[in-house]
C-alpha positions as CSV (number, residue, x, y, z in Angstrom):
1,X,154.3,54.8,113.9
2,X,150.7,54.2,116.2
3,X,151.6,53.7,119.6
4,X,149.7,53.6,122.5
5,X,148.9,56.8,124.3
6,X,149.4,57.9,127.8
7,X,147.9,60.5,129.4
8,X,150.2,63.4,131.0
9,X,149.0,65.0,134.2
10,X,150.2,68.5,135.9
11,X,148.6,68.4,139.4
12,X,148.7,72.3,141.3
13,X,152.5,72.5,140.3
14,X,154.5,75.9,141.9
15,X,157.5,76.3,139.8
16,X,160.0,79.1,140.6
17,X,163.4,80.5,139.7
18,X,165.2,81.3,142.7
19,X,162.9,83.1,145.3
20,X,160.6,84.0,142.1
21,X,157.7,82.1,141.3
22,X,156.5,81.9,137.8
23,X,154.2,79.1,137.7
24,X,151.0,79.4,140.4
25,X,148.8,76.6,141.1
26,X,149.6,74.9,137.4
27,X,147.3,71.9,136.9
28,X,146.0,70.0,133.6
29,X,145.5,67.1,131.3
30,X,147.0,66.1,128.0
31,X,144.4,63.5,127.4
32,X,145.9,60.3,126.0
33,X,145.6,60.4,121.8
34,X,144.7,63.8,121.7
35,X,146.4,67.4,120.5
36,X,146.1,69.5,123.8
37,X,147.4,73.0,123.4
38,X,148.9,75.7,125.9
39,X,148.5,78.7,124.5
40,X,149.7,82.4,126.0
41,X,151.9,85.1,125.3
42,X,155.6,85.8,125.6
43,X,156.2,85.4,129.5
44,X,153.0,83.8,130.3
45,X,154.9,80.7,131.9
46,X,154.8,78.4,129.2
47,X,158.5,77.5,128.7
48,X,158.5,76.8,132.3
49,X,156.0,74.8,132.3
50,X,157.6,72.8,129.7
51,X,161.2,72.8,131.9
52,X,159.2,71.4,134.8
53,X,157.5,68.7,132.8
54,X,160.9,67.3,131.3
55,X,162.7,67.8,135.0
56,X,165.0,70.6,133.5
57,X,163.7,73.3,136.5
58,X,161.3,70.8,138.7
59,X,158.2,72.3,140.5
60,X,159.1,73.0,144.3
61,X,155.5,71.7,144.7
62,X,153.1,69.5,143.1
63,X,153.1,66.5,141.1
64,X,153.4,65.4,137.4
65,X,152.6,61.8,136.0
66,X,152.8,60.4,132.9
67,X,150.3,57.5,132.4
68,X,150.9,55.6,135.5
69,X,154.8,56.8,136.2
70,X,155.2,59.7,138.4
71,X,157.7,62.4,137.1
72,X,157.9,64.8,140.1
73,X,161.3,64.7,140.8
74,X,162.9,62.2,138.0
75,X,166.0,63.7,136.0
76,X,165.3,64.7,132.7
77,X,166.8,61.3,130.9
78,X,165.1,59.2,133.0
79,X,161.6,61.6,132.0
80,X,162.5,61.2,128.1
81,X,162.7,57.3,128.6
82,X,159.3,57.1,129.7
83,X,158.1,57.7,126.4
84,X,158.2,61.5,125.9
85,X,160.4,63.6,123.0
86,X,160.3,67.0,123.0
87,X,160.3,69.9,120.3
88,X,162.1,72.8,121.4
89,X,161.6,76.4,120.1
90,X,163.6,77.6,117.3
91,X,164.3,73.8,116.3
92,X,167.8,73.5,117.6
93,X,169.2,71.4,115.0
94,X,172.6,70.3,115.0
95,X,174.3,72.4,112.2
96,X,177.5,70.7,111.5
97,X,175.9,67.4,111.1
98,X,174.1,65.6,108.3
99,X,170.1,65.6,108.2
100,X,171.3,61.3,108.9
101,X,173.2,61.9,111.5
102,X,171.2,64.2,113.2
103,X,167.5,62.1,112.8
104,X,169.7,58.8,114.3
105,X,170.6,61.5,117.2
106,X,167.2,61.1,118.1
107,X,167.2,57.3,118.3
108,X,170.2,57.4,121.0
109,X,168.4,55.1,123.5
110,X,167.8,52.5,121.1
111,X,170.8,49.9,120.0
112,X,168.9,48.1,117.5
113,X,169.8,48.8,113.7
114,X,167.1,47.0,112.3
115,X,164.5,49.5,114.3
116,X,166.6,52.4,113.4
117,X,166.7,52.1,109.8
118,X,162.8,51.3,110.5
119,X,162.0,54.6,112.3
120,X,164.3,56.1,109.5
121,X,161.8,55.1,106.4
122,X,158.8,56.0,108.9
123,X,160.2,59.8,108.8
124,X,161.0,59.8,105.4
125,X,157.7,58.9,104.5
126,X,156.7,61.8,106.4
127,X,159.0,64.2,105.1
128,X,160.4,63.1,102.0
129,X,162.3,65.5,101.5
130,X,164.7,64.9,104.1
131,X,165.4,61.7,102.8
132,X,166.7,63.8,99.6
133,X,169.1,66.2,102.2
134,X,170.0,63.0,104.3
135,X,173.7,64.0,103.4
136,X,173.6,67.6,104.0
137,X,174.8,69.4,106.6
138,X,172.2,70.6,108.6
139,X,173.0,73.8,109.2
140,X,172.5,74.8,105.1
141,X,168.7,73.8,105.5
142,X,165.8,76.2,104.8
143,X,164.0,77.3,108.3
144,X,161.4,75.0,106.8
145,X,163.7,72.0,106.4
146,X,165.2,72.8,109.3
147,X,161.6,72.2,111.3
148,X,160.7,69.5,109.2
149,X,164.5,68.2,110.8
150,X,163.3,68.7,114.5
151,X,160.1,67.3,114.6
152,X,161.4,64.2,112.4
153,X,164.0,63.6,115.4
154,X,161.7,64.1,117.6
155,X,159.8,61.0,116.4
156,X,163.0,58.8,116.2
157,X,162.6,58.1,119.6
158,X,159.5,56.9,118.9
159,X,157.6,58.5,121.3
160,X,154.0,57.8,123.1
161,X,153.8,62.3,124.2
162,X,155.3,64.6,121.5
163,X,155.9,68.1,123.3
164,X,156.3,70.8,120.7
165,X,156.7,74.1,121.6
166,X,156.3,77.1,119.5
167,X,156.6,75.3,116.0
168,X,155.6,78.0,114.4
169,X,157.9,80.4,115.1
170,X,159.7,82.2,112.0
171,X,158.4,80.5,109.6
172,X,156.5,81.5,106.7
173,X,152.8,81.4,106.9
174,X,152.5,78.6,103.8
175,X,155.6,75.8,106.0
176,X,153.2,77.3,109.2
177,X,150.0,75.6,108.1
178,X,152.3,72.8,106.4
179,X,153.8,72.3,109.9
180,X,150.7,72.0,111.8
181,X,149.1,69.4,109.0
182,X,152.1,67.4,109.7
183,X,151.1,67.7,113.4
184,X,148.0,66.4,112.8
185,X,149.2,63.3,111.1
186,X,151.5,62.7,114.1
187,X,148.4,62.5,116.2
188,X,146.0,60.6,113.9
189,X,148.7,58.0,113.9
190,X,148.4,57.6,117.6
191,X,150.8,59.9,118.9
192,X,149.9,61.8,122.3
193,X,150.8,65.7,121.6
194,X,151.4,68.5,124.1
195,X,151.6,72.0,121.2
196,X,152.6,74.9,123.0
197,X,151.9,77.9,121.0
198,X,150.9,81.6,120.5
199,X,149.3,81.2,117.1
200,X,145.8,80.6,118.8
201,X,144.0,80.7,115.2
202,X,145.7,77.5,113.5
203,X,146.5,75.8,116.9
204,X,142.8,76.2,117.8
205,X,142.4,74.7,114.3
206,X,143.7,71.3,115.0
207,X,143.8,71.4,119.2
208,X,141.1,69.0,120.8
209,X,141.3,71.0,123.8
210,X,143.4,73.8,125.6
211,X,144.9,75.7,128.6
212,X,145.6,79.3,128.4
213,X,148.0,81.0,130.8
214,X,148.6,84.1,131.8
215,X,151.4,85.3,134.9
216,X,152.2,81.5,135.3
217,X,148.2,80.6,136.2
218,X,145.8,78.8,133.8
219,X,143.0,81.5,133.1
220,X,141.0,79.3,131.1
221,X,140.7,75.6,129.8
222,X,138.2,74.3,127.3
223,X,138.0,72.0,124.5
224,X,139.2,73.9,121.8
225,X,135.2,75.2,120.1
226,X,135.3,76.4,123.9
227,X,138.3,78.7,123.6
228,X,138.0,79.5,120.4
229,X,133.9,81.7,121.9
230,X,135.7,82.3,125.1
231,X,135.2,86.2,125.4
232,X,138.4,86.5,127.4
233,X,140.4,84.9,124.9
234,X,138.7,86.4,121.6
235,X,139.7,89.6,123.5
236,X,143.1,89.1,123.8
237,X,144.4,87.0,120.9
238,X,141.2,87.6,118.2
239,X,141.0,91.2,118.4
């Protein structure tokens, strides 16, 4: 599943619901083949951040390009068919469908069978045991399956950014680290990933480098050895 990365670039976006404004100033780089990470807590900005990105609530200023291909101001299919999937938080599965049905969900823009069945045995091999659920309905899954299920669509689409946000939320702490291992096979195999998270200790683990935000600004930015002795951050997540 290599592909060829592309970097993603957030240049001083303001992004705002109505009158309010939730992101300040927003600007960073996902550098191409890497695991960049946006860590901060509940409110911090980052699920708008992620809205903006994929055109679902675009910045009223600012600029955001993907490789070469500006996004400011693209819809959000015409975003995805540049190349980027995204992971959404809680998984969002579709429940009355078959683990089959749903992972050829993800390959919607593609018409070829051949490919299909290809990116198919590409997932299995990641998660085998979806192959063994390929008949189930999805909605009688394990959380764990249920994630394995997400991010597995995700990479139907075959995609050159990966956006995952919050993957591990409610899971245990064992499908957690499992979950983030499979992350980092994603990105060894070439795949460009954007993990938004508020488990700073194992996404610090695998991140090459990082943004942290706070009231919708970026408070600090490092590679991720850099965040990880930041005294501002060991403060507020570390303890």
């Amino acid at each position: 599943m290599t592909t060829n990365g592309a970097a993603l670039r957030v240049e001083h976006i303001h992004t705002a619901y109505d009158k309010a404004d939730v992101l300040h100033d927003v600007s960073l780089v996902a550098e191409a083949g890497k695991i960049t990470c946006i860590l901060g807590s509940n409110g911090s900005g980052k699920s708008t951040l992620i809205r903006s990105i994929l055109g679902l609530t675009p910045p009223r200023a600012g600029r955001i390009f993907f490789g070469d291909i500006e996004l400011t101001g693209l819809s959000s299919h015409r975003v995805i068919a540049t190349g980027i999937a995204c992971i959404p938080e809680g998984r969002k599965v579709f429940p009355k469908l078959t683990v089959a049905e749903n992972l050829r969900v993800g390959a919607y823009q593609t018409r070829d069978a051949a490919r299909i069945r290809a990116r198919l045995d590409e997932v299995y091999a990641i998660f085998p045991r979806l192959r063994e659920r390929g008949a189930q309905i999805a909605g009688t899954l394990s959380g764990g399956e249920q994630a394995m299920l997400s991010i597995g669509r995700g990479l139907m689409a075959e995609p050159r950014l990966l956006v995952i946000d919050e993957p591990s939320l409610g899971l245990a702490p064992r499908l957690v680290k499992e979950n983030f291992q499979v992350i980092e096979r994603i990105n060894a195999a070439g795949i460009t990933v954007l993990l938004v998270e508020q488990n700073v200790h194992q996404t610090l683990r695998i991140a090459h480098s990082g943004y942290v935000l706070a009231q919708g600004r970026v408070v600090a930015f490092g590679t991720a050895q850099e965040l990880a002795a930041n005294a501002e951050v060991r403060q507020a997540y570390f303890g």
